[in-house]
C-alpha positions as a printed Julia matrix, in Angstrom:
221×3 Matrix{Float64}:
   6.21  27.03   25.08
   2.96  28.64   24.04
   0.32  26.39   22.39
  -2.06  28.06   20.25
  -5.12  26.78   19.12
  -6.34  27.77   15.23
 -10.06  28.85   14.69
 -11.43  28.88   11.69
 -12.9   31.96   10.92
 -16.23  31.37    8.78
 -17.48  34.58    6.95
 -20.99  34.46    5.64
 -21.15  35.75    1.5
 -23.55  38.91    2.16
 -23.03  39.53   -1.74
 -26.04  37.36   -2.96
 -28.56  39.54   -0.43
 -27.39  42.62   -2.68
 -27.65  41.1    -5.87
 -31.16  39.52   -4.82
 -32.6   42.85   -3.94
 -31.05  44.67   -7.93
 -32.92  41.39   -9.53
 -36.03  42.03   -7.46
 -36.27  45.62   -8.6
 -35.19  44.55  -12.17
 -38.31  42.29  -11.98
 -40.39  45.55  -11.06
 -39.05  47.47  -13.43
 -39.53  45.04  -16.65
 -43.06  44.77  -15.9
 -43.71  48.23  -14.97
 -41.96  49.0   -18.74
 -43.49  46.26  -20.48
 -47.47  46.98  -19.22
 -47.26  50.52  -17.6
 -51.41  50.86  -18.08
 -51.56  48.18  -16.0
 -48.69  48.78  -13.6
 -50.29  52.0   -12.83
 -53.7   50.62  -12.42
 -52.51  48.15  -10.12
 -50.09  50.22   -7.63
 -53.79  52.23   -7.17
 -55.26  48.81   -6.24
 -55.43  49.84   -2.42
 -57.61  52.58   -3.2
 -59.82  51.59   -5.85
 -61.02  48.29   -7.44
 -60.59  49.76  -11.16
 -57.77  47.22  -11.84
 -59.46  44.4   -11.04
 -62.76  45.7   -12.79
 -60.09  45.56  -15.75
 -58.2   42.82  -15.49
 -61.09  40.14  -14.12
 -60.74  37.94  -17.07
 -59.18  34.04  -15.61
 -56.67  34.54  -18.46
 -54.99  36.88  -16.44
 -53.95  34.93  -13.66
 -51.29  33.56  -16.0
 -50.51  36.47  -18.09
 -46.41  37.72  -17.4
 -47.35  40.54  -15.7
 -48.78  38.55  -13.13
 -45.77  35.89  -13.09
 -43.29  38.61  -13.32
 -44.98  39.55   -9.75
 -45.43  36.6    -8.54
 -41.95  36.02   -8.6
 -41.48  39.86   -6.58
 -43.84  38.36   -4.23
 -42.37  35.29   -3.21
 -39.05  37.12   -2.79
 -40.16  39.45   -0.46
 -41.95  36.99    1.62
 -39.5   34.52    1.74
 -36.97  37.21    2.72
 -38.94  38.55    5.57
 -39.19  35.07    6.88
 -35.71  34.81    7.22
 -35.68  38.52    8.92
 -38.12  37.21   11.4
 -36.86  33.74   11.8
 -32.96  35.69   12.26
 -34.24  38.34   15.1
 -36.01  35.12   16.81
 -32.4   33.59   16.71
 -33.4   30.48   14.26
 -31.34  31.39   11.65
 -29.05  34.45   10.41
 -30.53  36.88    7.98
 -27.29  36.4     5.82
 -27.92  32.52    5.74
 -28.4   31.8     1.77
 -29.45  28.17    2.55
 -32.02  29.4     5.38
 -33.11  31.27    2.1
 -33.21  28.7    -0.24
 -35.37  26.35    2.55
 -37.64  29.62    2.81
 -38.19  30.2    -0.47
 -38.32  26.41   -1.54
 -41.43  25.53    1.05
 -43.34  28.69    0.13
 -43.07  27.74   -3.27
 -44.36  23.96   -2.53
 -47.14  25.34   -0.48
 -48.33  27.77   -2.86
 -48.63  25.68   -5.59
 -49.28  22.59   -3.8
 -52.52  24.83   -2.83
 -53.19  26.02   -6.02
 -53.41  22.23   -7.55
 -55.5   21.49   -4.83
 -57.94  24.07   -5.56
 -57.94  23.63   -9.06
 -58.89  19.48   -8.32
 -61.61  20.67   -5.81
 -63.15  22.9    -8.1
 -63.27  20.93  -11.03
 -65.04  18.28   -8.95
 -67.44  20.97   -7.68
 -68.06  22.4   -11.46
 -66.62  25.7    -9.78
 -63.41  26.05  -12.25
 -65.01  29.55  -12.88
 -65.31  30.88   -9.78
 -61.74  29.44   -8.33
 -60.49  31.12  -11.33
 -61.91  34.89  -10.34
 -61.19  34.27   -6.58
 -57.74  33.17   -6.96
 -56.67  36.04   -9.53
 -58.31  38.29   -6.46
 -56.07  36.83   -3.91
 -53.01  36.62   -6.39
 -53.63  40.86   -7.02
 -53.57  41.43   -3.37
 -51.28  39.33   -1.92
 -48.72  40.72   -4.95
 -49.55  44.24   -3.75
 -48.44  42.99   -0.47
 -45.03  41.59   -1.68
 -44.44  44.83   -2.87
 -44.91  46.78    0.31
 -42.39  44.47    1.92
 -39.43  44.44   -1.02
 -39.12  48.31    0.37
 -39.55  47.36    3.87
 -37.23  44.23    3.66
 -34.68  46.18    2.21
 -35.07  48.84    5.28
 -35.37  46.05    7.72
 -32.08  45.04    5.99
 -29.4   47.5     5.87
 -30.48  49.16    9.09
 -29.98  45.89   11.49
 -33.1   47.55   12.87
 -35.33  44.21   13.29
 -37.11  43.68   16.95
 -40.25  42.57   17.84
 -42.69  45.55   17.52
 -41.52  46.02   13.96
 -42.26  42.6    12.73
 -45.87  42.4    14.22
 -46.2   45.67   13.18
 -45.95  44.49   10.04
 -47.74  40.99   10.38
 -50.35  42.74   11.56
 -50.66  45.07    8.55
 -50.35  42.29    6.38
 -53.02  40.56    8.48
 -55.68  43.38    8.25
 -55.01  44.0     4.34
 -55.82  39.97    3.72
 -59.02  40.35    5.99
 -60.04  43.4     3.84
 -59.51  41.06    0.8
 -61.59  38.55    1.96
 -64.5   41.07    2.79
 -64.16  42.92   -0.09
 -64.34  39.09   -2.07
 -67.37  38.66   -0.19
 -69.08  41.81   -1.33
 -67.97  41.03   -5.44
 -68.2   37.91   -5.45
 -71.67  37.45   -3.33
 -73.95  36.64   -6.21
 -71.52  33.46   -6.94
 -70.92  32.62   -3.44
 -74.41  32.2    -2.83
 -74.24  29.37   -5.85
 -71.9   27.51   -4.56
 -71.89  28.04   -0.68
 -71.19  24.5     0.31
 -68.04  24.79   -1.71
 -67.07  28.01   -0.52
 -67.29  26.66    3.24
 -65.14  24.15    2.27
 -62.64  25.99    0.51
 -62.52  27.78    3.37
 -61.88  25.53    5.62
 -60.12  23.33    3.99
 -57.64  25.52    1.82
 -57.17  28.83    4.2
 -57.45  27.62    7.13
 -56.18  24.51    7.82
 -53.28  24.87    5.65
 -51.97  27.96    7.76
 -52.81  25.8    10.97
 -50.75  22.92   10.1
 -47.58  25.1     9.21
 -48.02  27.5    12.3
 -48.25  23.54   14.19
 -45.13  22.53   11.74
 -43.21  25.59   12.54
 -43.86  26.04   16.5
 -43.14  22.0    17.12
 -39.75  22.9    15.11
């Protein structure tokens, strides 16, 4: 008599990776309909500093336009995380609760940064200058999330994820956030030089060591 042993066969819901991606572009589209001016002045923001010329005003780093990206942005990072984290064999890139972890710490982070910043600089009577400097980083860092929601969705629905193509990509992501911090540098230069002891700090203490500690977090893991 045969014996026969039953394996459960355990088939991973690909469906909310789809329906992620439609929301994602929804997101796009809604604020490229609601503020097309400044949709189109942004999408030029790799070439030419006239959006942020427009849009400098603190006020802005809380407008909808920049929340409705926001939101774009953490998508597409979170989701490339999992890409990298499923070609390095941590994780599968169909893994919704890989997702939700991903999504869930980059959200803490960000905003446990952002409170951070906010208590430093009130201490430092730099609430201005956080202010201009953080909408900065918020317009280039969204430009970024955009160029991966195409790239992700490539990287996707081609299985064609390996190692050169994800440092390929860090590293353009790399050298556009080391333009931004030059190109901060040159703007912002007259207000550095004001408050230099808090810019070393903030620095140091809020882009540096913060990346540290979760590149420590994440290799110990």
């Amino acid at each position: 008599m045969n014996n026969y042993e039953l394996i459960p066969r355990i088939v991973e819901n690909k469906n909310w990776i789809t329906i992620l991606f439609i929301v994602t572009i929804g997101v796009v589209t809604i604020a490229k309909a609601g503020f097309e001016n400044r949709f189109n002045d942004f999408v030029n923001l790799l070439f030419n500093n006239k959006y942020l010329k427009i849009y400098k005003d603190p006020s802005n780093l809380m407008s909808w336009f920049t929340i409705l990206l926001f939101f774009v942005q953490l998508i597409s990072f979170a989701f490339f995380l999992q890409l990298v984290l499923a070609s390095w064999g941590y994780t599968t890139k169909t893994n919704w609760v890989s997702f939700i972890q991903i999504i869930t710490f980059l959200s803490f982070f960000v905003l446990s940064k952002y409170l951070i910043e906010k208590i430093i600089a009130t201490s430092f009577n730099a609430e201005s200058f956080v202010e201009q400097f953080n909408l900065f980083k918020v317009s280039y860092r969204t430009y970024i999330g955009l160029f991966l929601l195409p790239v992700n969705l490539v990287l996707y629905y081609t299985n064609f994820v390996n190692d050169n193509i994800i440092f390929t990509v860090l590293g353009i992501i790399l050298i556009i956030n080391s333009v931004t911090y030059l190109l901060s540098l040159r703007n912002y230069q007259n207000l550095l030089f004001n408050k230099l002891f808090y810019f070393i700090l903030y620095i140091c203490a809020l882009e540096i060591a913060p990346y540290f500690f979760m590149y420590y977090y994440i290799s110990n893991r």
